[in-house]
C-alpha positions as YAML, in Angstrom:
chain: A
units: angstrom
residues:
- id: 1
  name: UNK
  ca: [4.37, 173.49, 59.58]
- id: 2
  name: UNK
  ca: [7.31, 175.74, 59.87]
- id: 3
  name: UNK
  ca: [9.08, 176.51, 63.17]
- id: 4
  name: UNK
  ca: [10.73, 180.09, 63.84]
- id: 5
  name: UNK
  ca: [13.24, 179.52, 66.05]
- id: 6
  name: UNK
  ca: [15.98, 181.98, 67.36]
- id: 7
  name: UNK
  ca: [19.90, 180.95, 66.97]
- id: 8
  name: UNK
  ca: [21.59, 180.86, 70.55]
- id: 9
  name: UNK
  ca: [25.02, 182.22, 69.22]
- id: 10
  name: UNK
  ca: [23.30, 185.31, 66.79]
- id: 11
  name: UNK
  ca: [20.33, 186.09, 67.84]
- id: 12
  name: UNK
  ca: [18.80, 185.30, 64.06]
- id: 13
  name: UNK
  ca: [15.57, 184.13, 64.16]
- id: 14
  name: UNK
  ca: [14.83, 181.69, 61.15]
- id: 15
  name: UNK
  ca: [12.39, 179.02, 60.49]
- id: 16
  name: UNK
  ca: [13.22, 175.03, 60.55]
- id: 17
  name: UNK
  ca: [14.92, 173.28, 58.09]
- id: 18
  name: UNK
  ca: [15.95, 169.94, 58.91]
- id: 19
  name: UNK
  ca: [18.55, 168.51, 57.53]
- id: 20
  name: UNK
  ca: [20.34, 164.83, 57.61]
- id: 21
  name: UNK
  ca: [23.81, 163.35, 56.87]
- id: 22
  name: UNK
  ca: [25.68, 160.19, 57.12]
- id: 23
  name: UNK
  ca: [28.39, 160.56, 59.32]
- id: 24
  name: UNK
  ca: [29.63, 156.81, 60.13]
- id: 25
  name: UNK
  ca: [28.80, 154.56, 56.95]
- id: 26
  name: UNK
  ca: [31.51, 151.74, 58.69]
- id: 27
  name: UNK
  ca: [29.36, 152.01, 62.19]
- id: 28
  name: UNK
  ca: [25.66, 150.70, 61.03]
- id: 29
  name: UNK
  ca: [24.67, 153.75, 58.97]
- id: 30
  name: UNK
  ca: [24.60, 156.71, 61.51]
- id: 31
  name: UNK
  ca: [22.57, 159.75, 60.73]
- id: 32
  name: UNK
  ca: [22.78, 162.61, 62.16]
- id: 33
  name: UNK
  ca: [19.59, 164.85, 62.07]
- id: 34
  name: UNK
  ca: [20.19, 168.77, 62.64]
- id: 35
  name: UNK
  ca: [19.30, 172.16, 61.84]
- id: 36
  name: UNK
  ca: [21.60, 174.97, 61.24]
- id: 37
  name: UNK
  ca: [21.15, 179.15, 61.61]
- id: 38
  name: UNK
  ca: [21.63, 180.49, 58.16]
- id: 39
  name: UNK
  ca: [23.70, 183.37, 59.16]
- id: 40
  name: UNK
  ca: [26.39, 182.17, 61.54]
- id: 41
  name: UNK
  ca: [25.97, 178.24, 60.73]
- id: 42
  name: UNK
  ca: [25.94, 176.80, 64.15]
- id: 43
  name: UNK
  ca: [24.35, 173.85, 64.21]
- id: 44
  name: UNK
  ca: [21.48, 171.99, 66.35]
- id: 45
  name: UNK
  ca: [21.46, 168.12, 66.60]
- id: 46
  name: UNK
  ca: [17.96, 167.10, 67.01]
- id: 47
  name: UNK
  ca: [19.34, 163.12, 67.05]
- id: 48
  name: UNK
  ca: [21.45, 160.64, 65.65]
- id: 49
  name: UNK
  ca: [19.84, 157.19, 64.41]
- id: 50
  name: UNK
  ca: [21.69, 153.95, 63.02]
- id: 51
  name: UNK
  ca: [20.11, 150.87, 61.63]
- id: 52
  name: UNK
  ca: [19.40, 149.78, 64.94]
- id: 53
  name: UNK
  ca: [17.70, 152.32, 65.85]
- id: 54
  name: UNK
  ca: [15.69, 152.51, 62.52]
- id: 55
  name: UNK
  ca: [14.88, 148.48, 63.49]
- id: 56
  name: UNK
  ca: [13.59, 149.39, 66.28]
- id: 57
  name: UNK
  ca: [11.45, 152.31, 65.17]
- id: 58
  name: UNK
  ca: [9.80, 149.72, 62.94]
- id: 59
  name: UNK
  ca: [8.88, 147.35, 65.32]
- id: 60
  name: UNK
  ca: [7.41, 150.20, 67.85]
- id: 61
  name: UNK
  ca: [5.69, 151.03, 64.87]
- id: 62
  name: UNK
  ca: [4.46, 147.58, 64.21]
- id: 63
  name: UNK
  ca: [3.51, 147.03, 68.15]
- id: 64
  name: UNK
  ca: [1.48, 150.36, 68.03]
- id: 65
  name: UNK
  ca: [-0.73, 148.87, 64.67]
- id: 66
  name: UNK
  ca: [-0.86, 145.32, 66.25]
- id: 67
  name: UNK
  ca: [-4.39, 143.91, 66.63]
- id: 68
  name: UNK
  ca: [-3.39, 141.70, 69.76]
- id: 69
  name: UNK
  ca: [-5.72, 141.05, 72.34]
- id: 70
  name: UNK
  ca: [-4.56, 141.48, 75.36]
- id: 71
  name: UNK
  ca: [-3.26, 144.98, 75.38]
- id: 72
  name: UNK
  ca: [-1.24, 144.65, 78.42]
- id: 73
  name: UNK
  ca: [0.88, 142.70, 76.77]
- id: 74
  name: UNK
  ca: [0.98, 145.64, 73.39]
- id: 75
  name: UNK
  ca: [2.16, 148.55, 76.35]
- id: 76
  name: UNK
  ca: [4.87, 146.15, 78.71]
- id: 77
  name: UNK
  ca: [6.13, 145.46, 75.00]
- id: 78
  name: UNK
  ca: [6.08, 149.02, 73.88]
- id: 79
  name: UNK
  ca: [7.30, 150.37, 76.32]
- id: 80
  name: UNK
  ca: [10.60, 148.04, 76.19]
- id: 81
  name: UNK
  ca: [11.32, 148.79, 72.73]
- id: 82
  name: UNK
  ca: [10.81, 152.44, 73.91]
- id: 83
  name: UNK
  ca: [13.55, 152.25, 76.14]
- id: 84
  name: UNK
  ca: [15.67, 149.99, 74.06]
- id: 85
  name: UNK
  ca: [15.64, 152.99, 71.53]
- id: 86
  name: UNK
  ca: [16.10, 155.94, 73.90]
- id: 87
  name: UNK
  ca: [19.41, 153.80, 75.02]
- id: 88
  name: UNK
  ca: [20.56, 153.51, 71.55]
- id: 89
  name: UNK
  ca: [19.82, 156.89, 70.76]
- id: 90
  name: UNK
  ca: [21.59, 158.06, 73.83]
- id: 91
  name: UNK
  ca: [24.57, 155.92, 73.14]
- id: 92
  name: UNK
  ca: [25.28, 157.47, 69.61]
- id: 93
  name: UNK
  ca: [24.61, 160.73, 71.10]
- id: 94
  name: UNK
  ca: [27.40, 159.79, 73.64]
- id: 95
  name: UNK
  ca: [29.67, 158.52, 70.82]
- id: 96
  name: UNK
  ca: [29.07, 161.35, 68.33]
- id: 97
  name: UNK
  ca: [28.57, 164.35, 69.61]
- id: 98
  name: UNK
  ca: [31.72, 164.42, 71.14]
- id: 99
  name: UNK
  ca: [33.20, 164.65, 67.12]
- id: 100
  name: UNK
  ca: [30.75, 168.12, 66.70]
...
């Protein structure tokens, strides 16, 4: 599904095209996600991720496909990976976007 999406320093509108990089192979792998406006080239970060953060993602995946039976226990451990990743996430955000 493609996204049209207007540039906030141009004015072009242009459709999605996400891109990714590695921007700290030393630092566990960080990625940066982004798009960028074709004409002027500023760029959006949608996120950065690291291997951590890719763990995690795996096990929240895992949790949501688990077959437990007691489900209370599937959501209070869901929801702490959730927020184990949104602190992550916000951390390399913190770290890296200071360097864009």
């Amino acid at each position: 599904m493609n996204h049209l999406v207007t540039c906030d320093c141009c004015g072009n509108e242009f459709y999605v095209m996400v891109r990714e990089r590695v921007i700290d192979k030393e630092a566990d792998n960080v990625i940066q996600t982004y798009i960028r406006c074709p004409v002027c080239h500023h760029e959006y970060t949608i996120s950065y991720v690291n291997d951590t953060v890719r763990r995690l993602q795996r096990i929240q995946r895992d949790i949501r496909m688990s077959d437990n039976e007691n489900p209370r226990y599937v959501e209070v451990q869901y929801n702490i990976n959730k927020k184990r990743i949104k602190q992550e996430m916000e951390n390399l955000k913190n770290k890296y976007s200071l360097k864009d």
